[in-house]
KOLRO-13570 format. One record per residue (C-alpha): z, y, x. Coordinates in nm, 4 decimals, decimal comma. Example, Ala and Ser with C-alpha at 12.3 -4.5 7.8 and 13.67 -1.06 7.14 Angstrom:
REM KOLRO-13570
{{0,7800 -0,4500 1,2300}},
{{0,7140 -0,1060 1,3670}},
This chain:
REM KOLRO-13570
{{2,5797 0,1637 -1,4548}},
{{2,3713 -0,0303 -1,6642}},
{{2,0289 0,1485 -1,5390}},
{{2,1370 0,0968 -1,1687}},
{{2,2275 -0,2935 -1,2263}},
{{1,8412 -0,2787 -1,3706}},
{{1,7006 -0,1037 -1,0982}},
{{1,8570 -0,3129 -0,8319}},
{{1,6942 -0,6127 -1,0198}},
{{1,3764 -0,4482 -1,0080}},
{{1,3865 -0,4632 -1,3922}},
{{1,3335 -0,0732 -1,3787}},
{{1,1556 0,0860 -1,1762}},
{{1,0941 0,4850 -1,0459}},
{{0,7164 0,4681 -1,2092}},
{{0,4693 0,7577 -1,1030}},
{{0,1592 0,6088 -1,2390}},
{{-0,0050 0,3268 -1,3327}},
{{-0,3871 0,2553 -1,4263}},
{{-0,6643 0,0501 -1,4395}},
{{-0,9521 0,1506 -1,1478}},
{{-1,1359 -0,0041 -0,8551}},
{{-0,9514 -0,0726 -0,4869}},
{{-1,1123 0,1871 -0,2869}},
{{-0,9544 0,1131 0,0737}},
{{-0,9583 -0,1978 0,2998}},
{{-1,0175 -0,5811 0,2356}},
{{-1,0466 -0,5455 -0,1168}},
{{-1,2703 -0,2385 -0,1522}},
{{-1,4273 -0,2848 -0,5099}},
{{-1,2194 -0,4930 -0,6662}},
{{-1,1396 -0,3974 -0,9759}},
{{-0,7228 -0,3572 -1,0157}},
{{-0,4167 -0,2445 -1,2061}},
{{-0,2056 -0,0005 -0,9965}},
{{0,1438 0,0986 -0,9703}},
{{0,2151 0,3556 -0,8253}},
{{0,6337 0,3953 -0,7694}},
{{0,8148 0,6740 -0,6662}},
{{1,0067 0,7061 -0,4130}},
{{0,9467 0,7197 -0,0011}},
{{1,1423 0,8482 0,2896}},
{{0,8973 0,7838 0,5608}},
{{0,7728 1,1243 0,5068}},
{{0,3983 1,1558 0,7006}},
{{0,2750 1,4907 0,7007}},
{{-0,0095 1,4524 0,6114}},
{{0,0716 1,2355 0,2809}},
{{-0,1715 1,3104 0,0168}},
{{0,0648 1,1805 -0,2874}},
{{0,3892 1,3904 -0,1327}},
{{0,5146 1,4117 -0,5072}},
{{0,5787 1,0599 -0,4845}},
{{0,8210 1,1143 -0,2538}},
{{1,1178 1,1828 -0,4259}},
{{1,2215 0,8899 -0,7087}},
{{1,4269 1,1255 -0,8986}},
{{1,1603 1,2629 -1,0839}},
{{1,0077 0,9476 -1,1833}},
{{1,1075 0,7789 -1,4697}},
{{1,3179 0,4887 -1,4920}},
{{1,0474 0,2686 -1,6375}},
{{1,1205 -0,1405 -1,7484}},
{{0,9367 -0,3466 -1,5365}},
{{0,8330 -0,5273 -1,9016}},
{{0,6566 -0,2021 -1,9936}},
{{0,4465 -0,2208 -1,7359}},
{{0,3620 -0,5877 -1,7809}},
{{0,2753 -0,5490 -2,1677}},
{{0,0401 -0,2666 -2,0270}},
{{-0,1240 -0,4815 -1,7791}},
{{-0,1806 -0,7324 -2,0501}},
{{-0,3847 -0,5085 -2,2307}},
{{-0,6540 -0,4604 -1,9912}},
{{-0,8865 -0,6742 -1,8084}},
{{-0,6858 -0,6668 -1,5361}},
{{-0,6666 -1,0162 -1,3045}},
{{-0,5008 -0,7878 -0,9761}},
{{-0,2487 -0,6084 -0,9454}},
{{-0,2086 -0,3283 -0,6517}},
{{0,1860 -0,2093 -0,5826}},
{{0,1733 0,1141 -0,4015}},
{{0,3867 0,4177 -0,3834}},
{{0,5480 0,5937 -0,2060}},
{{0,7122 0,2866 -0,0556}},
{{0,7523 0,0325 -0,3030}},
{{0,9801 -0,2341 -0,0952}},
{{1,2363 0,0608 -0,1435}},
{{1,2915 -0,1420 -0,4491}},
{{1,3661 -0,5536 -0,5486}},
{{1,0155 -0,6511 -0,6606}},
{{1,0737 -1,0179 -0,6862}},
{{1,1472 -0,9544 -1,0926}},
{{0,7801 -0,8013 -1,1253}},
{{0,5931 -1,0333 -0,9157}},
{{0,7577 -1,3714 -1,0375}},
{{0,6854 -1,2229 -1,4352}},
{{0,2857 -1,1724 -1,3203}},
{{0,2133 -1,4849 -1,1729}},
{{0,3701 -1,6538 -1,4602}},
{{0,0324 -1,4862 -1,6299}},
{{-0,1807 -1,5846 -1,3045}},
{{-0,2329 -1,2421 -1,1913}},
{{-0,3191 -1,1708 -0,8304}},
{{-0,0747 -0,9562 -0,6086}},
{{-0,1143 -0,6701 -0,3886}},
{{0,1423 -0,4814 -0,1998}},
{{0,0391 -0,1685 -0,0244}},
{{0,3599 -0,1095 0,2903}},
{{0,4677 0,0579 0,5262}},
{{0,6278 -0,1810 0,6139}},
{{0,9776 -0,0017 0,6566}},
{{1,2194 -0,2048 0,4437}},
{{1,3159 -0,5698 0,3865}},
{{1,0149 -0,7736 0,2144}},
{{1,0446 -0,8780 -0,1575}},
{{0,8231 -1,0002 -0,4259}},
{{0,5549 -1,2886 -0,4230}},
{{0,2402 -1,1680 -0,2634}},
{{-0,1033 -1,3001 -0,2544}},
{{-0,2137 -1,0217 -0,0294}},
{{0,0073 -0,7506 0,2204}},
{{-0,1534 -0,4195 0,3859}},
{{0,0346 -0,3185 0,6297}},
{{0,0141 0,0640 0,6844}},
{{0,2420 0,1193 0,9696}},
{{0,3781 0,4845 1,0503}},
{{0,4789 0,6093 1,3912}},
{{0,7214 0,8123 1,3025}},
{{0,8890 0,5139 1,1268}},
{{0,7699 0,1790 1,2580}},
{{0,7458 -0,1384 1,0646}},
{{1,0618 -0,3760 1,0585}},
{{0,9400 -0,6719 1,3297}},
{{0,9257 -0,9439 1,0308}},
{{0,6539 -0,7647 0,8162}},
{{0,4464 -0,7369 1,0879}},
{{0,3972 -1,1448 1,0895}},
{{0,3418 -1,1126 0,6891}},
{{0,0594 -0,8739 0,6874}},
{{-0,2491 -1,0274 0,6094}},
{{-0,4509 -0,6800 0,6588}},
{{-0,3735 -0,3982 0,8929}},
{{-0,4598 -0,0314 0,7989}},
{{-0,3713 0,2148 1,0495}},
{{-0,4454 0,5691 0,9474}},
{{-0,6283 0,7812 1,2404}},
{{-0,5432 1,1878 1,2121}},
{{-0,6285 1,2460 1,6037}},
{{-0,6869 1,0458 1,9160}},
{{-0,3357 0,9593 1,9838}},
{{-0,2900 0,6740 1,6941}},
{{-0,5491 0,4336 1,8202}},
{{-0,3231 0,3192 2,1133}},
{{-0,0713 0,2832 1,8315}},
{{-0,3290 0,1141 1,6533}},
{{-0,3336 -0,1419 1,9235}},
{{0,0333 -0,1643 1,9676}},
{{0,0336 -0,2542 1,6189}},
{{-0,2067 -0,5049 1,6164}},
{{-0,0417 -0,6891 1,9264}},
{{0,2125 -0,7554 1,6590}},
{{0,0704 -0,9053 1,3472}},
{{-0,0749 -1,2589 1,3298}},
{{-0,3911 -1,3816 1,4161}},
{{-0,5712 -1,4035 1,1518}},
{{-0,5084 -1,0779 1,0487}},
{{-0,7797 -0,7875 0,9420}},
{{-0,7765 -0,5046 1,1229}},
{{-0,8817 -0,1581 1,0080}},
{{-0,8936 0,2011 1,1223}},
{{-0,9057 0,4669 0,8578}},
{{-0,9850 0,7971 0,8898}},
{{-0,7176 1,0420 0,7400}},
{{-0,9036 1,2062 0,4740}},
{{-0,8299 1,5778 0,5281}},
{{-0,9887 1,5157 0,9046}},
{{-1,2452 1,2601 0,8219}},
{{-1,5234 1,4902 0,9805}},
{{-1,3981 1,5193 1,3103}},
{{-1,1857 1,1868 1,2952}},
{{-1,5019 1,0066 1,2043}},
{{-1,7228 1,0327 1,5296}},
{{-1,4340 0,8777 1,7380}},
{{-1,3622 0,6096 1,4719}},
{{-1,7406 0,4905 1,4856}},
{{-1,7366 0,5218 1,8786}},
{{-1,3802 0,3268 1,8940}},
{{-1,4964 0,0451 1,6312}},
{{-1,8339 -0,0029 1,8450}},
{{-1,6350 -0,0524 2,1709}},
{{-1,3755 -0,2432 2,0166}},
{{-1,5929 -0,4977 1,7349}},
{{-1,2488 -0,6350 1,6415}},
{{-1,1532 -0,3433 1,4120}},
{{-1,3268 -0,2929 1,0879}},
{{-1,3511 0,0823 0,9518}},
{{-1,1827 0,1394 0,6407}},
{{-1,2589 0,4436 0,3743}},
{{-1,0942 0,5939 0,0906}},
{{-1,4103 0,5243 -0,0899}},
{{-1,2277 0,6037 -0,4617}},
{{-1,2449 0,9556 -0,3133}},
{{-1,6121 0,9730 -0,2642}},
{{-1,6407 0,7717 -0,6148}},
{{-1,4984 1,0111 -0,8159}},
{{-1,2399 0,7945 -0,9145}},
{{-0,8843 0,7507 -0,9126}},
């Protein structure tokens, strides 16, 4: 009982990995970040390319402190939340404790459960076969829609009809059909100037 009062206070948390690397997709491509990864996602894409994050069970119940202390021993001044789908869990505990130390947020979403956590930057990477909830949509301050065939740019603009103005908006190619994705996102990008391309650039860096 005590380990689920902890993880509903986000003072544990389902951690598959964390480390120190470089933002390789989106806004912040090259900045240099702490991730956390956490376990656990339902949304279930098929074409996922960290499908072992999917299930939390076989993540370990990791205090939110642990990570912090790591954090702190890097160089670290961002830090990335990604999963799976991290607002699965209460991360108000872990945000409030980093920007005690001054350290930039990140959350990486799909967008499919209630926001929580202080955030000084949302993607939004909204699924079709689970849409966003309506209020994250207005929260995103970047919008990364993946593109595996021609079908998801019109959901690409139904998603963008929905987040606020001021809001980035990118196209990515999914990786495992980046060659023949890639011709159509160029063309699509060209006639519409409002979308910026985003790649998994850590991919061709070598890195994680």
């Amino acid at each position: 009982m005590k380990d689920l009062e902890l993880l509903q206070t986000g003072k544990l948390l389902p951690l598959m990995e964390e480390f120190y690397s470089i933002q390789g997709e989106g806004a912040n491509t090259g900045k240099a970040a702490y991730f956390i990864r956490i376990g656990g996602c339902d949304v279930g894409c098929n074409w996922c390319d960290v499908k072992e994050s999917w299930n939390p069970q076989i993540h370990p119940l990791t205090p939110a402190d642990a990570i912090i202390k790591n954090i702190n021993q890097c160089k670290a001044r961002a830090v990335v939340v990604t999963g799976g789908e991290p607002l699965t869990y209460n991360l108000d505990y872990l945000c409030n404790e980093l920007k005690e130390k001054e350290i930039a947020t990140f959350l990486e979403t799909s967008g499919t459960y209630p926001l929580s956590g202080l955030w000084d930057w949302i993607c939004l990477s909204p699924k079709k076969n689970r849409p966003p909830l309506k209020e994250i949509y207005t929260k995103a301050d970047e919008l990364k829609v993946i593109i595996y065939d021609e079908s998801d740019f019109s959901w690409a603009e139904e998603c963008a009809a929905k987040v606020k103005d001021d809001c980035l908006l990118f196209i990515q190619p999914e990786w495992s059909k980046r060659n023949s994705v890639m011709p159509l996102v160029i063309d699509y990008v060209m006639k519409y100037p409002r979308w910026i391309i985003s790649l998994q650039s850590h991919k061709y860096m070598g890195i994680p």
